[in-house]
N, C-alpha and C positions, 0 to 999 in steps of 0.2 A: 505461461512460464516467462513470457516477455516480461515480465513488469520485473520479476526478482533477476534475471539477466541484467535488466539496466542499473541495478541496486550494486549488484560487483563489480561490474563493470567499472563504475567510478570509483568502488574502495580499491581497487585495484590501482588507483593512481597512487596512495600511500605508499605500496606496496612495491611502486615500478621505482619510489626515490629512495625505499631505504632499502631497496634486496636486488641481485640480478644473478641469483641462483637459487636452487632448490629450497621452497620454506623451513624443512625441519632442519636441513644443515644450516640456513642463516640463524633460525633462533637457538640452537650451540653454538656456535661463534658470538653471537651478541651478548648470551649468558655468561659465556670466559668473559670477554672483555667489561663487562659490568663487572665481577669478581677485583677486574684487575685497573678498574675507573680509579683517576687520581683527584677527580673533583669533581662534588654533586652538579653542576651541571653539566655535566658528559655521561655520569651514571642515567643522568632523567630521561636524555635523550636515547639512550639505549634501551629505558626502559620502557618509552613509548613505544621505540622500534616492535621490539618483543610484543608489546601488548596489540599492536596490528598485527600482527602476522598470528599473534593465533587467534584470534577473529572466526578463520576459515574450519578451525574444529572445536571451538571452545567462545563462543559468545561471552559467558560468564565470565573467563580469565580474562578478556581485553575489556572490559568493566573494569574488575577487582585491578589490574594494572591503571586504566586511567583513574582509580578514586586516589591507585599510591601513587602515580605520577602528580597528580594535579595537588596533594598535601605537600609533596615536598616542593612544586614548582611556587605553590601559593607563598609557602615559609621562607623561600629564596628569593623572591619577587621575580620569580623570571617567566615571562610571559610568553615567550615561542611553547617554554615545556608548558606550558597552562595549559595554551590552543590545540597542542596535540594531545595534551590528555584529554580535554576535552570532546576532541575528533574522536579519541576512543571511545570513551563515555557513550557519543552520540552512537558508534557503528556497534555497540554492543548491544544499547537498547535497539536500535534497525534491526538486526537481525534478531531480536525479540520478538519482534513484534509491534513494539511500542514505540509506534510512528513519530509522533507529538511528543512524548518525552526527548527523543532522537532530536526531533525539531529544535525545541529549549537549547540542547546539548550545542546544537551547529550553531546557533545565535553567539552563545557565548562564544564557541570556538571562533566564530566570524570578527565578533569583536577583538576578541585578545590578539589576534592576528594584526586586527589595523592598531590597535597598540604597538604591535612590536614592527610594524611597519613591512609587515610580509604581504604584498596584495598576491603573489601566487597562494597562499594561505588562504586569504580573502575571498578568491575569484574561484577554489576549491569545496570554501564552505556553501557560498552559495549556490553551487551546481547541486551537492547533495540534500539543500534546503528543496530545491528544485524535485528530485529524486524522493526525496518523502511526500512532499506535497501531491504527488504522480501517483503513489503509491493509492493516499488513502483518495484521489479522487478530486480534488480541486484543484482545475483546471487554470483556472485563474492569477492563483499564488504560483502556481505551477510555471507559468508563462511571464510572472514578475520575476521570478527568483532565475530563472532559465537564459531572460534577456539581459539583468544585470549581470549574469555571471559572464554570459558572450561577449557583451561588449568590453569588460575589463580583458579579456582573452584578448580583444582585437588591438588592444593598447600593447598586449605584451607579445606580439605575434613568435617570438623567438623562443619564449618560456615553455621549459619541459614539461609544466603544468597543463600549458595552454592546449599539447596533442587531443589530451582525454577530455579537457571540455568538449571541445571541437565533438567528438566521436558522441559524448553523452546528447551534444545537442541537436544532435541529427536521430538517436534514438528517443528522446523526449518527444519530438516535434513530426509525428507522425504522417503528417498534413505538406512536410517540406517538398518542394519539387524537386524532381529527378536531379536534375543540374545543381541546385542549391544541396543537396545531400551529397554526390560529388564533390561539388566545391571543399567543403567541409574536410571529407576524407581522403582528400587529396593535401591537404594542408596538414590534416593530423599525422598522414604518413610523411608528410615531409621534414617535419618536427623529429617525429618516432624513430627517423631511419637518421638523424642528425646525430641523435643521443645517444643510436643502437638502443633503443628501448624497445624490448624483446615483448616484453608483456605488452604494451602498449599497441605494438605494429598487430598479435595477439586477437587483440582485442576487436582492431578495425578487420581482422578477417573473421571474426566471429560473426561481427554486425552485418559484412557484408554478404556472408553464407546465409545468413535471417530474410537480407532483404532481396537475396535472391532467389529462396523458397517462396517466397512470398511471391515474385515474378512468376514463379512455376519453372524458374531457367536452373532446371535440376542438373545438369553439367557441372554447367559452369559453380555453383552454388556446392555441390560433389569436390571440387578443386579445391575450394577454400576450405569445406570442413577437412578434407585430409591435409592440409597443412596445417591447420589446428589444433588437429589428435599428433603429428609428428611433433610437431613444435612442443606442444607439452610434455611427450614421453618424454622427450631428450632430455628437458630441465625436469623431472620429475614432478610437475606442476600438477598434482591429481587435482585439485578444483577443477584447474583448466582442462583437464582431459576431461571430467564429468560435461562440461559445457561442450567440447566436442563432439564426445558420446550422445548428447542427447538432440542436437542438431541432427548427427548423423540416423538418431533413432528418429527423428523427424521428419527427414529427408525419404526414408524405407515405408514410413507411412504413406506419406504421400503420395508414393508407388504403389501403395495398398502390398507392401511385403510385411505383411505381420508378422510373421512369423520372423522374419531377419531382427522386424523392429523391437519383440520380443526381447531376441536376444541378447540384442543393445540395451536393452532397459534393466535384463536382470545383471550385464556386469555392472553397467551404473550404479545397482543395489549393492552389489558385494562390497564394490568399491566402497562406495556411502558406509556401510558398518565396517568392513576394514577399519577406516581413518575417522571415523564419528563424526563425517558430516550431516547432522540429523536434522538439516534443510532437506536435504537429498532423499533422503530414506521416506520419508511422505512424498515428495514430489514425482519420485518415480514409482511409487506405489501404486502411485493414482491413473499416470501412464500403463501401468502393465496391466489393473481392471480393465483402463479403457482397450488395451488390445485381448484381452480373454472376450472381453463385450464382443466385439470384431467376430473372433474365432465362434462366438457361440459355446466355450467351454466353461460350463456352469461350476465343474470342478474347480478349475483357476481360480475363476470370480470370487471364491469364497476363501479359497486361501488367501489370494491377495488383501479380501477382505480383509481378514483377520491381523495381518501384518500390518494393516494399516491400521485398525482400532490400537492394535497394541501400541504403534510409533508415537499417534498419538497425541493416546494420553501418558508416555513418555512427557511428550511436548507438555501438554498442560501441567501435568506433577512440576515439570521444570519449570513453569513460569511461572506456578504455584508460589515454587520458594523463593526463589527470582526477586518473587514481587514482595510479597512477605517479608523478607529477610532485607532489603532496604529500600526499594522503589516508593512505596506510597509515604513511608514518612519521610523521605527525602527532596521527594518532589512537594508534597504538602510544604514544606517547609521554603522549599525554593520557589513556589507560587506568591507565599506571602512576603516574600521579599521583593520579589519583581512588582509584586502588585504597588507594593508603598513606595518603590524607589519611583516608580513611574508616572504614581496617578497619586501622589504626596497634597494636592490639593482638590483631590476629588475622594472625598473620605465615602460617600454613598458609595459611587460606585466598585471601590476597591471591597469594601463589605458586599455588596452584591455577588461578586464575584468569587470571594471568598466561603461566600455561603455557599456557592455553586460547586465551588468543587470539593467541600466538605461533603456535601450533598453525593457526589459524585463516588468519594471513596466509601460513603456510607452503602449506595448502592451498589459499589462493585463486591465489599462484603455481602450484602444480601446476596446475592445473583451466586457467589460462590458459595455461601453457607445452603441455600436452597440446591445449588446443583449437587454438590454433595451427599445429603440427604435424598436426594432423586435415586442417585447411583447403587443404595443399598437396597432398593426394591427391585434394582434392575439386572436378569439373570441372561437374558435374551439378546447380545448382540445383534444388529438390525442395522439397514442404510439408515435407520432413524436416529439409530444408538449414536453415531456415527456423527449427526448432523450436534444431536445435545449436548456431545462431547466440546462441540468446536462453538457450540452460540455464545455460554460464557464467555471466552475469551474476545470474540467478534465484538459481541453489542458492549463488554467494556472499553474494546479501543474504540468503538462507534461513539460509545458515550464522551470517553475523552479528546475526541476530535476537536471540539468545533473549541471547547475551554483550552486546552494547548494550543491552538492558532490561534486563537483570541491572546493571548498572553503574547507569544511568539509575534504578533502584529505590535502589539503595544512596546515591546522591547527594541523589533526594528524603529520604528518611528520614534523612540524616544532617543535614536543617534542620531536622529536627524541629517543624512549625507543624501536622502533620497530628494529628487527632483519632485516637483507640483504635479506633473503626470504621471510619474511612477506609484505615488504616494496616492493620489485618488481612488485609485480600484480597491489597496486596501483600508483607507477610511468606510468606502462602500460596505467592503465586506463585514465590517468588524461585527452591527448590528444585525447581521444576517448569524453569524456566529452561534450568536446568545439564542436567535429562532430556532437554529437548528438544536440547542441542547433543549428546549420546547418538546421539540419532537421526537428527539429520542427519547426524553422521558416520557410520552405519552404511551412511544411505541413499547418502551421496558412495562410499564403500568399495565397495559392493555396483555400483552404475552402475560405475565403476572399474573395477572387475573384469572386470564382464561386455563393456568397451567395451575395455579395451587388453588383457587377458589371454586372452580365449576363456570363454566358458561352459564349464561341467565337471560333467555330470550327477551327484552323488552323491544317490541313493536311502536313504530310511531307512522303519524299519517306525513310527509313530508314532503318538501316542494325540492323536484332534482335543479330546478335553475336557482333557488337562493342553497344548497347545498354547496354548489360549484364556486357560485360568486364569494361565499364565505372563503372555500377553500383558497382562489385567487388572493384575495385580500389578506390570508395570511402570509402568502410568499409573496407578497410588493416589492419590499426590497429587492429581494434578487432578483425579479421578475426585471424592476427598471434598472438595474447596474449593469445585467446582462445585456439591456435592447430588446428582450423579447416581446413579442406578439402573441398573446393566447385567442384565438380564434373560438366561440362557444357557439355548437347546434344543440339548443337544446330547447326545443317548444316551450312556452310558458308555460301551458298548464299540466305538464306532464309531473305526474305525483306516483309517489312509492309507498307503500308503508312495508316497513323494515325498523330493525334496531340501526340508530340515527348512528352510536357510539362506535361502531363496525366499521359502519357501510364509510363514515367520514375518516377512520385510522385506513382504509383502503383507498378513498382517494388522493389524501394528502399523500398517501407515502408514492402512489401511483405521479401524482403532479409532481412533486418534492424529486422524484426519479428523471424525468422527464425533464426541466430544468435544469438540473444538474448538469445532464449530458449535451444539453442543448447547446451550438454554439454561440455565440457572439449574434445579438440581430436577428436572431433565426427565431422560428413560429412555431407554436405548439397549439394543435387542433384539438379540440372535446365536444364529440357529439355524444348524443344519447337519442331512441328512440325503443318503440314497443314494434316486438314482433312476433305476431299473436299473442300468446300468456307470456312472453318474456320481455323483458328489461334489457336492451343493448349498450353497451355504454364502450364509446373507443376515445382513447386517449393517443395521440403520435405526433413525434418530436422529431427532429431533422438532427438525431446526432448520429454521434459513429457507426452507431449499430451494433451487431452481437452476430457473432459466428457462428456455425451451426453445433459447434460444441457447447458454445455460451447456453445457448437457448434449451439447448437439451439439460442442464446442471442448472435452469435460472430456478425452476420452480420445486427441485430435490433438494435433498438432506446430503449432497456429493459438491461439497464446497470445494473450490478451487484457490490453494493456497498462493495460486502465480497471477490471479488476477482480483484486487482490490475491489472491484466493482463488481464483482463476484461475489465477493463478502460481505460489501454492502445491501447491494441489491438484492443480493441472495436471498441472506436471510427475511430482507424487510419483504419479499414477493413470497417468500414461501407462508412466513405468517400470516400474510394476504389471502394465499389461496384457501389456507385452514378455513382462515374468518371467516369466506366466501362460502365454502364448503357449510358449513355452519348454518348460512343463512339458504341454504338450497342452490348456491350459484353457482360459477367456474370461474377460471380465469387462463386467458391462454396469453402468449407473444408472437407476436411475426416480425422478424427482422431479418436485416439485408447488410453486412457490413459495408459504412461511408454512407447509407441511405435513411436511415435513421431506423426507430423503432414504431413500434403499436402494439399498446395491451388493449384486449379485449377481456371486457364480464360480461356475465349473464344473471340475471337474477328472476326468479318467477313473480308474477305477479300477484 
């Protein structure tokens, strides 16, 4: 749930310059006062206002608000209103789902900003560029966009802006030392408490109730979620009470008080349908299986179940139309404009590119026209049901990853304000980009296959050290951008016969996993050996690791909506084990969070 925490957190900065009272009362006041606006740009600006603030129950309206702010700011030529529509734009598609369109959204909003010469604007968009890039998993942009936004912070140390970077960049930077996280939230509070910024001050006690479960210094970590639940009732701040509530439901687990933590989860739920938070309504869904799991009450589990098939595919119907109803032709349309504005004398590769995400939208219709058609044979809800509900929507943001950063790189760098070593990591990346939509498409092709065509055993005689060596050779890039070291044990003469097309989509995705998490310099080992009629194959990376919940939901159809690498990994290891299964094998994980990871297969010989 950390991940989507760190996601409000920072929209919550909007939030703390244009409100310091209760949302539904500010958006009636903002509404009168538009009524009674004496000139379009004071109308615009209220109509941003409005359009963040319902954000927190209505994604779609702070959309539909920045496409009307952003037509009348464009016809006025006023660029503050642009940026904040824009900021809408982006937090509408964020909390879609649709990471990398969100991405697009902050670019622009970043730029219009230094047009109108706002760097609080500026040093805002970049944190949340930071915050998506965190989301889907790249570490790297994540740590560019994270360090330009701090350092402009450090220039404006007195800006009411600068509190919530400060906070955002201590929860981003997971790795920070005690003392340097301190530092930080001693400075945001110092800022916070200057303003009287109620949500902000809020906010640093939320992070720091996080990082004091995290300690196990249940007290103390006790103190700050109860000031968090007062602080919100008072202002009627129900978001921030759910973030309370589910801390404090965190806190009771950890005590192993299920039953307490229970019942924090289900007013969480009530709360969530109450006010139509329907982030909330799956997220604590998922929490209240996991404590019936606990209890052992099979009855629960299925209820809960049920509540959550139904949320949803609420969820999906709604992104269904979402998307349908303006995203793909709007975005298609906004790709080829970015692409010829920026790459105007590179005509190959802007068609390249363009084919790619043609290709893209053609594939995310397939994937939905086939899911659909899936749904009318299916009478059985199931943990299965469950997973095929949510892959659509996964492996289309998966798809559109690496093409929306890829754009989103070429749009930064075509401002050119970046320094020579800011600017290197993303030239690295860019090429690695384009590999990664390789391999998503391989991975949609290969599911594809095995899901409308039939599996079709073909056997081949094959060498596991030129298998591997292949594999390395296609992630070079990022192998050298990173520093990494791949260490291989694997006998020369050691040979398999297997289906080649399987066994090679389970280790790329296996390596392609491994890298990803890997840090900076750090070394990823692959042995392989026979032991007796079996085939041992261990792959291990020295990154964060996976928690013991991680690893229990890595290789299920029990997707975890709070954790990106969840979604990623998930689903690419769950397809894995199928294929594996298929071929007679297994596959398991052992991980240690901070100490990295190890997947193990087995294959007969």
């Amino acid at each position: 749930m950390k991940r989507f925490r760190i996601c409000w957190l920072f929209l919550i900065l909007h939030a703390a310059i244009f409100t310091a009272c209760a949302q539904n009362g500010e958006i009636t006041a903002l509404r009168k006062q538009m009524a009674k606006a004496k000139d379009s740009l004071q109308y615009v600006d209220l109509l941003n206002q409005v359009g963040f603030l319902l954000h927190m129950n209505s994604p779609d309206s702070t959309f539909r608000c920045g496409i009307r702010g952003l037509q009348i700011s464009e016809r006025l030529g006023y660029r503050k209103g642009m940026a904040d529509a824009y900021a809408n734009l982006a937090a509408g598609l964020l909390l879609k789902g649709l990471y990398n369109q969100a991405l697009s959204y902050y670019g622009k909003s970043y730029a219009a900003y230094g047009t109108a010469g706002d760097k609080a604007g500026m040093m805002q968009s970049l944190m949340n560029d930071a915050v998506a890039f965190d989301f889907i998993g790249d570490s790297i942009k994540k740590e560019v966009y994270a360090r330009r936004s701090i350092n402009m912070a450090r220039a404006m140390p007195t800006d009411s802006v600068t509190s919530m970077v400060y906070v955002n960049y201590t929860v981003l930077n997971s790795t920070l030392p005690a003392d340097s996280i301190n530092y930080y939230l001693q400075k945001a509070t110092s800022i916070a408490n200057h303003f009287h910024d109620e949500r902000v001050i809020l906010a640093i006690d939320q992070e720091e109730a996080n990082l004091l479960l995290t300690k196990k210094d249940y007290a103390q970590a006790l103190s700050h979620i109860n000031r968090v639940l007062s602080v919100a009732a008072s202002h009627h701040w129900d978001y921030h009470l759910l973030e309370g509530l589910n801390l404090l439901g965190n806190y009771q687990l950890s005590l192993k008080q299920t039953d307490s933590a229970m019942r924090t989860y289900q007013r969480i739920y009530k709360t969530a349908i109450r006010d139509n938070f329907s982030f909330w309504q799956t997220e604590v869904l998922s929490d209240l299986i996991h404590c019936a799991e606990l209890k052992k009450d099979v009855a629960q589990q299925l209820y809960y179940n049920k509540l959550l098939v139904t949320a949803l595919q609420k969820n999906n119907d709604n992104i269904d139309a979402f998307i349908g109803d303006y995203i793909n032709y709007t975005l298609a349309q906004e790709n080829i404009r970015k692409l010829e504005t920026a790459n105007k004398n590179n005509t190959g590769r802007i068609n390249w590119l363009i084919g790619l995400t043609v290709a893209g939208l053609l594939f995310t219709s397939l994937l939905v026209i086939l899911y659909r058609r899936s749904r009318a044979f299916g009478k059985a809800l199931s943990a299965n049901d469950i997973f095929k509900d949510q892959l659509i929507s996964i492996l289309a943001h998966d798809f559109r990853a690496p093409l929306g950063s890829t754009l989103n790189m070429i749009s930064l760098l075509r401002d050119g304000d970046m320094e020579k070593e800011e600017a290197a990591p993303l030239f690295d990346t860019l090429e690695q980009d384009i590999r990664n939509v390789l391999l998503t498409f391989d991975n949609l092709l290969s599911w594809i296959k095995a899901q409308a065509a039939g599996y079709k055993y073909q056997p081949q005689d094959l060498s596991l050290p030129a298998l591997w060596e292949e594999n390395v050779q296609f992630f070079h890039e990022s192998v050298q951008t990173k520093g990494l070291s791949i260490l291989m044990d694997i006998p020369d003469s050691l040979r398999i016969r297997t289906d080649k097309e399987i066994l090679q989509f389970v280790n790329r995705n296996l390596l392609h996993n491994a890298i990803k998490y890997s840090p900076l310099n750090g070394k990823i080992t692959i042995s392989c050996s026979m032991e007796g009629n079996t085939f041992l194959t261990n792959i291990t990376d020295e990154g964060p690791g996976m928690s013991a919940k991680e690893l229990e939901r890595l290789f299920s159809f029990k997707m975890d909506p709070g954790h990106s690498s969840n979604n990623g990994a998930g689903m690419a290891m769950t397809i894995c084990k199928e294929f594996l299964a298929k071929l007679g094998g297994s596959i398991r994980a052992e991980s240690t969070p901070g100490k990295g990871t190890r997947f193990v297969y087995t294959l007969p010989q």
